[in-house]
C-alpha positions in Angstrom: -0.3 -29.1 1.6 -0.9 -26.7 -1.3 -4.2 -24.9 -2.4 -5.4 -27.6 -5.8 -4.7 -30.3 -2.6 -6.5 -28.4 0.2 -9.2 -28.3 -2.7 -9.5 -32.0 -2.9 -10.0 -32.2 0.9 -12.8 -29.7 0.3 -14.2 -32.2 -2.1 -13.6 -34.8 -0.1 -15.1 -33.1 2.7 -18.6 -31.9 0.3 -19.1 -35.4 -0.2 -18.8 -36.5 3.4 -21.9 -33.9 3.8 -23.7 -34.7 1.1 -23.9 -38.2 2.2 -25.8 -37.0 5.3 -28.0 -34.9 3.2 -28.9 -38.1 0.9 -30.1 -39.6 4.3 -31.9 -36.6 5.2 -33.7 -36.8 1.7 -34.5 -40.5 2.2 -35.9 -39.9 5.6 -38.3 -37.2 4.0 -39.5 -39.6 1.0 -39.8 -42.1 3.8 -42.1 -40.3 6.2 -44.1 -38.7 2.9 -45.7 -41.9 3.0 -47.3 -40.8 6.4 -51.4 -41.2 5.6 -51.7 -38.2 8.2 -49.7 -35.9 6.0 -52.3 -34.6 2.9 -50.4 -31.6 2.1 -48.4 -31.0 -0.9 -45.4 -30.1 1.6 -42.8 -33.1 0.1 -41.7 -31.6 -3.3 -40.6 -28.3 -1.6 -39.1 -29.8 0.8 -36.9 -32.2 -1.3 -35.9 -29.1 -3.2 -35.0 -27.6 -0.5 -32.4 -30.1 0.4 -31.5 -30.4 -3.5 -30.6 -26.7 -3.3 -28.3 -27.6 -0.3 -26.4 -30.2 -1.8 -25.3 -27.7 -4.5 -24.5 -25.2 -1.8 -23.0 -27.2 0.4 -20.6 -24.3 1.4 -23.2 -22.2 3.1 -23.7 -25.3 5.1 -20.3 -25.7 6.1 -19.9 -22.0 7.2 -22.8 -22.3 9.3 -25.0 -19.7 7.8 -27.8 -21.9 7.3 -29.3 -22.6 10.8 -32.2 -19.8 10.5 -33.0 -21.6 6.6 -33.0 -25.0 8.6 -35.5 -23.9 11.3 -37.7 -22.2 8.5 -37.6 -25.9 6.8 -38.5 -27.5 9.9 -41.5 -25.3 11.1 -42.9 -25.5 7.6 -42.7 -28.2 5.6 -41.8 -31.1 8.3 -44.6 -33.1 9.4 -46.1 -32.9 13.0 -45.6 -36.2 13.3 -41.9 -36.4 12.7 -40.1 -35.6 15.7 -37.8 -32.5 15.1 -34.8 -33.5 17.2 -34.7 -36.8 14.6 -34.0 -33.8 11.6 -31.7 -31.8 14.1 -29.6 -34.9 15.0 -29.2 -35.8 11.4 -28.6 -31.6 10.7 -25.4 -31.7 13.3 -24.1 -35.0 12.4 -23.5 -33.7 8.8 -22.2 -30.8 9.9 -20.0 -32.2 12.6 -18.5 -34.3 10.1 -17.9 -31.8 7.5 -16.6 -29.2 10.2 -14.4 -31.9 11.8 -12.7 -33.0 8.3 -12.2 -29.0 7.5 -10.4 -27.9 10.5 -8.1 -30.8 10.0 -7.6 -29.8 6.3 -7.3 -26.4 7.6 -4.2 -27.4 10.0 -2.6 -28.9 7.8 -2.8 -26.8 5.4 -1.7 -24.0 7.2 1.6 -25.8 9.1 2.9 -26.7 5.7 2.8 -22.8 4.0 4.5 -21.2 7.1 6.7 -23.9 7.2 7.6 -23.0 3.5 7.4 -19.3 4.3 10.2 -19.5 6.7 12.6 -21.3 4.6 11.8 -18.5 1.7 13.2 -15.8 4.0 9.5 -15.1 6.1 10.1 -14.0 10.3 8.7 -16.9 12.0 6.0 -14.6 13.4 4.9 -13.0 10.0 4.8 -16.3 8.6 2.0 -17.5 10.9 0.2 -14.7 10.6 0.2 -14.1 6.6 -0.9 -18.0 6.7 -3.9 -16.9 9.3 -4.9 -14.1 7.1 -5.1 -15.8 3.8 -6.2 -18.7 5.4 -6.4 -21.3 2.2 -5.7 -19.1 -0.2 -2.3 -18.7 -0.6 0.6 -20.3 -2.1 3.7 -19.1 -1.7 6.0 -16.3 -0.9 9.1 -15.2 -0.3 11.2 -12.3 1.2 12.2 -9.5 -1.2 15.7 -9.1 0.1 15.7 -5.8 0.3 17.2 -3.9 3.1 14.5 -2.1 4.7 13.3 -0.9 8.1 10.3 -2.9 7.4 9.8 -6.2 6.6 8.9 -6.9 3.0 7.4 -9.8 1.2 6.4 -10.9 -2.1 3.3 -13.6 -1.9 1.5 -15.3 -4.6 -2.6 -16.9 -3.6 -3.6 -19.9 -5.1 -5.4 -17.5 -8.6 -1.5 -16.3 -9.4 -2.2 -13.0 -8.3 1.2 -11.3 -7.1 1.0 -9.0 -4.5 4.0 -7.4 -1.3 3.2 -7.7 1.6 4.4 -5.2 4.4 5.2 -5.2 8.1 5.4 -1.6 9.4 6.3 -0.7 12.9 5.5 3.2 12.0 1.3 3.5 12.5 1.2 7.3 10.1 3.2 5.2 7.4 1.2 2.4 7.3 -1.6 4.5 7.3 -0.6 7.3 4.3 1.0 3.5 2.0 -2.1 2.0 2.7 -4.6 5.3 1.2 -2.2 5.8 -1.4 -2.8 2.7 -3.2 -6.4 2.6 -2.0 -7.5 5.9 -4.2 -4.6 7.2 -6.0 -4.9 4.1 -8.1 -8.6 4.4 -8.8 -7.6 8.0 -10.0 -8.0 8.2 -14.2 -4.8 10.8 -13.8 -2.9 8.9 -11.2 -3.7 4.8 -11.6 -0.3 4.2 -13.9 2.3 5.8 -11.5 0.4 3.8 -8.3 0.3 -0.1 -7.5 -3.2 -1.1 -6.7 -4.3 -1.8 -3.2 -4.6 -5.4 -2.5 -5.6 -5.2 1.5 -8.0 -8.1 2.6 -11.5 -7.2 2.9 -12.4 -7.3 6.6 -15.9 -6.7 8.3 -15.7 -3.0 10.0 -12.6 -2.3 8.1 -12.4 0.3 5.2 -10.1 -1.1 2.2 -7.5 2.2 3.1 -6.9 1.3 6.7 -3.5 -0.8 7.5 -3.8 -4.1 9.5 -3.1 -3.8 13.0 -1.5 -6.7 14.6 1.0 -7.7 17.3 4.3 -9.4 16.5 6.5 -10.6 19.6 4.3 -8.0 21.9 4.3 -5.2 19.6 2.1 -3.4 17.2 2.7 -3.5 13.7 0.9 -2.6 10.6 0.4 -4.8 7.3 -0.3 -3.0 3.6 -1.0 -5.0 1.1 -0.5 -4.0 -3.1 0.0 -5.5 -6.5 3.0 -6.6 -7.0 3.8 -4.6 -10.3 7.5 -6.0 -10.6 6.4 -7.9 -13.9 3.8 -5.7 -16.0 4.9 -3.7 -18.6 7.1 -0.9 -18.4 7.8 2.1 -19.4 10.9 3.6 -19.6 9.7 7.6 -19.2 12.3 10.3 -20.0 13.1 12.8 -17.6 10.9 15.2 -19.6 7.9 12.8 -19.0 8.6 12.1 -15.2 8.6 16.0 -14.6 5.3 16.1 -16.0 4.4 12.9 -13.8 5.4 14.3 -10.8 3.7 17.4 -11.9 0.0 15.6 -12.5 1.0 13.3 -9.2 1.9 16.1 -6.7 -1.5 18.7 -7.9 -4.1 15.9 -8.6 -2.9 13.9 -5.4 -3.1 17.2 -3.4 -6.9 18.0 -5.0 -7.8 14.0 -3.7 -6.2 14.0 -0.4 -7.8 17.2 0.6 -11.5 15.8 -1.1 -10.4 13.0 1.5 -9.8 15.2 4.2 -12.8 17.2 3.7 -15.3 13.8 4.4 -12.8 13.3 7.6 -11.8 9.7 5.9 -8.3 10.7 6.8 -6.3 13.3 8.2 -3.7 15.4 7.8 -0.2 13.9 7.3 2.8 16.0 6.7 5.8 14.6 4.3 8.6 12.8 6.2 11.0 15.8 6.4 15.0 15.9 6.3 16.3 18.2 8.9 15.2 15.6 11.7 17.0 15.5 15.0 18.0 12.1 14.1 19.0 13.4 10.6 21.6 16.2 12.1 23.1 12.7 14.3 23.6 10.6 11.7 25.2 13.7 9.6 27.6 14.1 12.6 28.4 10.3 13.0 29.7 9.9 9.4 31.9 12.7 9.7 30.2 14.6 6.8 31.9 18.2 6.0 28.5 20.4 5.5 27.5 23.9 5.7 25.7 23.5 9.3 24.9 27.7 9.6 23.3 27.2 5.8 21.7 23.5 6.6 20.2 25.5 9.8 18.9 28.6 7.6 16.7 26.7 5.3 15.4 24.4 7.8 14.2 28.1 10.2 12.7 29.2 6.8 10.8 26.2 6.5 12.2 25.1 3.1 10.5 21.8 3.4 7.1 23.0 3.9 4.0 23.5 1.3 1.1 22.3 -0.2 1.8 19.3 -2.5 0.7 15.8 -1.6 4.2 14.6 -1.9 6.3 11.2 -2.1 9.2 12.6 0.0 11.4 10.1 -0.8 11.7 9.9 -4.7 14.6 7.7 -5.8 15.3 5.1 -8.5 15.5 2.2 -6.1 11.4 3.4 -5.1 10.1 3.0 -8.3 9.7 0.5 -11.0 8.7 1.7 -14.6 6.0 3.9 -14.8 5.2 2.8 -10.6 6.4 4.7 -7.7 6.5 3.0 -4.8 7.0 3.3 -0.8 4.6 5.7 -0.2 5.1 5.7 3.7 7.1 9.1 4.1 4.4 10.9 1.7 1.9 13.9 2.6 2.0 17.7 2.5 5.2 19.2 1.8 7.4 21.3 -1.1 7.0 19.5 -4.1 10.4 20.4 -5.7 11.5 17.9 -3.2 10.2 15.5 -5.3 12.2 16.6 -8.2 15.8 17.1 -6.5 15.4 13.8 -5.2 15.0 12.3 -8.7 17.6 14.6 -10.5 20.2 13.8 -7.9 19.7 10.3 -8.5 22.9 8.6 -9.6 20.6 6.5 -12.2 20.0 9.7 -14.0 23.2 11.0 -14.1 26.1 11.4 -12.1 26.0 15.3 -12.4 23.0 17.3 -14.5 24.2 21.0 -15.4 22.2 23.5 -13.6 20.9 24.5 -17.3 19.5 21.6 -17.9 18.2 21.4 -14.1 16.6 25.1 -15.4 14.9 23.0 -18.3 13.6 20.2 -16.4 12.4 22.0 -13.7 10.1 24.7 -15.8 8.5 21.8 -17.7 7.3 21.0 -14.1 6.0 23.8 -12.9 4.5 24.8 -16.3 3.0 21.1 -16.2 1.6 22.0 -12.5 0.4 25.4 -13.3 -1.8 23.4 -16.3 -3.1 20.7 -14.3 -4.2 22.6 -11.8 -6.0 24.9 -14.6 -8.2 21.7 -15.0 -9.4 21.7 -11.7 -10.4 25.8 -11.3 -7.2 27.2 -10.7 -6.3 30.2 -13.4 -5.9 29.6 -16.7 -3.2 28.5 -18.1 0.3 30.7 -18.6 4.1 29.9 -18.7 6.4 30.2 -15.9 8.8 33.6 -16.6 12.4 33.0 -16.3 12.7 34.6 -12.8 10.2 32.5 -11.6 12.3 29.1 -12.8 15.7 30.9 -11.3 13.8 31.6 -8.2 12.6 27.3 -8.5 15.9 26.3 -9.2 17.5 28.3 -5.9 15.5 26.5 -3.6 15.8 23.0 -5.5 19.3 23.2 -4.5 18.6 24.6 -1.1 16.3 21.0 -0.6 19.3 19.3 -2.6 21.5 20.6 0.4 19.0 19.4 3.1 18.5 15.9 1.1 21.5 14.9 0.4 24.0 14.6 3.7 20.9 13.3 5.4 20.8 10.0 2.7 24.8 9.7 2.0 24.7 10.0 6.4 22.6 6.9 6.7 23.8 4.7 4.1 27.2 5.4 5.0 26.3 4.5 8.8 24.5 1.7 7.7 27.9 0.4 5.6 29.9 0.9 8.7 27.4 -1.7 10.5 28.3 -4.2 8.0 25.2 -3.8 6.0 25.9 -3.9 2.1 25.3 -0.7 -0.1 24.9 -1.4 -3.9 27.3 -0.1 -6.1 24.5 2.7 -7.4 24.2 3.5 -3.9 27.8 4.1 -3.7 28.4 6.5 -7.2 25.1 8.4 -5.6 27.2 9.6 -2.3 29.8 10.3 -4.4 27.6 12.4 -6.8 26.2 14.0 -3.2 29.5 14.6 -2.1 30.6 16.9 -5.1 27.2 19.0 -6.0 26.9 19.3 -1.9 29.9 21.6 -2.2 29.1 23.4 -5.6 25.5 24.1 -4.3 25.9 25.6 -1.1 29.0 27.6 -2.8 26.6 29.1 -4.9 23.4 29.1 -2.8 21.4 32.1 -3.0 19.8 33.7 0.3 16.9 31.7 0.8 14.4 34.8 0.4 14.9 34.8 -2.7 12.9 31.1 -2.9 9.2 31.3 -4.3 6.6 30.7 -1.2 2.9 29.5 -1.3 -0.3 30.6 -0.3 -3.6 28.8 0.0 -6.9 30.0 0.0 -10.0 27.9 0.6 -10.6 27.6 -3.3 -7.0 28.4 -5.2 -3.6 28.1 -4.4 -1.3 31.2 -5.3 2.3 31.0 -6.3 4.2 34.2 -5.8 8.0 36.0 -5.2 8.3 37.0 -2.1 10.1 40.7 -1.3 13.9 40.8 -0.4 14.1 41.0 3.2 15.4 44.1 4.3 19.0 44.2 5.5 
């Protein structure tokens, strides 16, 4: 049963209901004619039941009892006995009630039965049924190879939205308040799918769904799905001012956030993982381990910037970036070596024209964040873009055995890697071995400080030999 049919059995249903009423209105004329009853008590009360017919929902959903017990102990007649008006009350509603749960049922076997065959688990396709009860229409899985389960679902007004299953509570969590406020940001609403999550009583609109799927916990995020608006094809000059605006105004409402304790603190999904260094060792992968160890002591990873952690062509569509689950506080060039490695951009950038993409970011940072009381505005010197550029290739190094690693595993298991996927381990392969060849020591990489009301960029001193 679709939604324009389950509509009809609503109809159907009304009308069942408002036959009842039409008795109930009958009865009143009837016992109007009462010689005991003086009082200009009729005309309100056959408005009263007017009204109802009209809103014959609010009946239905049982939120009229305390209306119905003011009606009675007003405007019905001493004489009239009150269980008469109750019996007639409850058979309307029975009746109605009755007719809706069946509509309900039926409704409801016939979407997860079409779920299932478009690719849904048998278990999320119950319980996206149960949470949009009538409203939706369709869906579909998105077929892409994920940890999580992904859907794209469509309710009965055409709205598109993707739907996630998350076993991983903190990723839910950071997805879900990403799309929550990011996307009511003025600086930040074009690069962030709105949230779509289900109003729920107790609930804010930036917590995930907590439910339990074959005896586990899992989490549900909701968005827009943006797959068919309009976009835009940025340049790499425009995304590093994105990324720019995204990682110091996403920082400024993260920490707002943090300061009302909405949220807390969540750090971005780092590289150098335990379970990283395994999968490095299980593909056989040739890397510098004394240099890979180096930058992960110094903390290479770490900073201030709300990050995405994870910024690659196959998370983002148009002007969107999506699968915000690895996001929160971290280095913000991460960001960019991610993208610059990607093997949709290039199979190899020269490292001048790394140089040039990467001071049109941090200039871009240092203005935005001259908007919101930082210092005023001034241009990056040349040292300070060398010093960027040393540890975007130190992150580079982290980043990219860790992702060639897992994809490569994941080929070995029989899982299919796209073609892109492919050229962009190959592209790892060769700048891996041309980076840490001409990695500087990492003290030479610009650090951060934070004060309570400015954040300070400076060059650290050479350590001492």
């Amino acid at each position: 049963m679709n939604p324009e049919e389950f509509d009809l059995e609503k109809r159907i249903q009304k009308g069942l209901l408002e036959s009842e009423l039409i008795k109930i209105k009958y009865r009143l004329e009837e016992i109007s004619e009462y010689p005991a009853n003086k009082r200009n008590w009729k005309p309100e009360a056959i408005e009263w039941v007017e009204g109802k017919i009209q809103t014959i929902d609010e009946m239905v959903s049982m939120n009229d009892i305390k209306k119905w017990e003011r009606f009675k102990r007003f405007f019905a007649p001493k004489e009239f006995c009150a269980n008469e008006w109750d019996e007639l009350y409850n058979k309307a509603l029975e009746k109605a009630s009755e007719f809706f749960r069946e509509s309900k049922n039926r409704y409801k076997k016939d979407i997860v039965a079409n779920l299932i065959y478009q690719g849904f688990h048998e278990e999320d396709a119950f319980i996206a049924a149960e949470l949009y009860e009538h409203s939706l229409k369709d869906g579909k899985s998105t077929g892409i190879e994920s940890k999580n389960r992904v859907y794209f679902i469509t309710d009965k007004d055409g709205n598109k939205k993707v739907i996630k299953f998350n076993h991983n509570e903190k990723e839910a969590k950071v997805e879900a308040l990403v799309n929550y406020f990011f996307s009511q940001d003025p600086l930040l609403k074009e690069f962030v799918p709105k949230s779509a999550m289900i109003k729920r009583e107790g609930f804010e609109g930036y917590e995930p769904i907590k439910v339990d799927v074959e005896g586990k916990p899992m989490y549900i995020t909701i968005q827009e799905d943006v797959r068919e608006k309009k976009k835009k094809n940025y340049s790499l000059d425009t995304w590093m001012k994105v990324l720019a605006r995204v990682h110091i105004v996403g920082t400024y409402v993260v920490n707002s956030l943090k300061k009302q304790n909405k949220i807390e603190e969540y750090k971005c999904t780092k590289s150098t993982k335990e379970r990283d260094d395994d999968n490095i060792l299980r593909a056989h992968l040739a890397i510098d381990w004394g240099l890979r160890k180096v930058l992960t002591d110094a903390g290479i990873e770490e900073g201030i910037d709300f990050c995405h952690g994870d910024l690659r062509f196959d998370n983002m569509a148009g002007s969107y970036i999506l699968d915000w689950g690895g996001a929160g506080k971290g280095n913000g060039l991460k960001d960019v070596a991610q993208l610059l490695s990607d093997a949709y951009v290039k199979e190899k950038i020269s490292d001048d024209e790394c140089k040039r993409l990467i001071e049109i970011y941090l200039n871009e940072k240092r203005n935005t964040a001259s908007t919101f009381g930082g210092e005023a505005f001034y241009k990056v010197t040349e040292a300070e873009v060398e010093n960027a550029f040393n540890e975007f290739k130190g992150l580079a190094i982290i980043y990219y055995p860790k992702f060639s690693a897992y994809k490569m595993l994941k080929q070995g298991e029989g899982k299919i890697i796209s073609e892109h996927e492919k050229k962009s381990i190959e592209a790892f392969t060769e700048r891996q071995k041309d980076f840490e060849k001409s990695f500087i020591p990492v003290f030479n990489i610009i650090r951060y400080k934070e004060t309570d009301n400015s954040i300070i960029y400076e060059l650290p001193e050479r350590a001492s030999n």
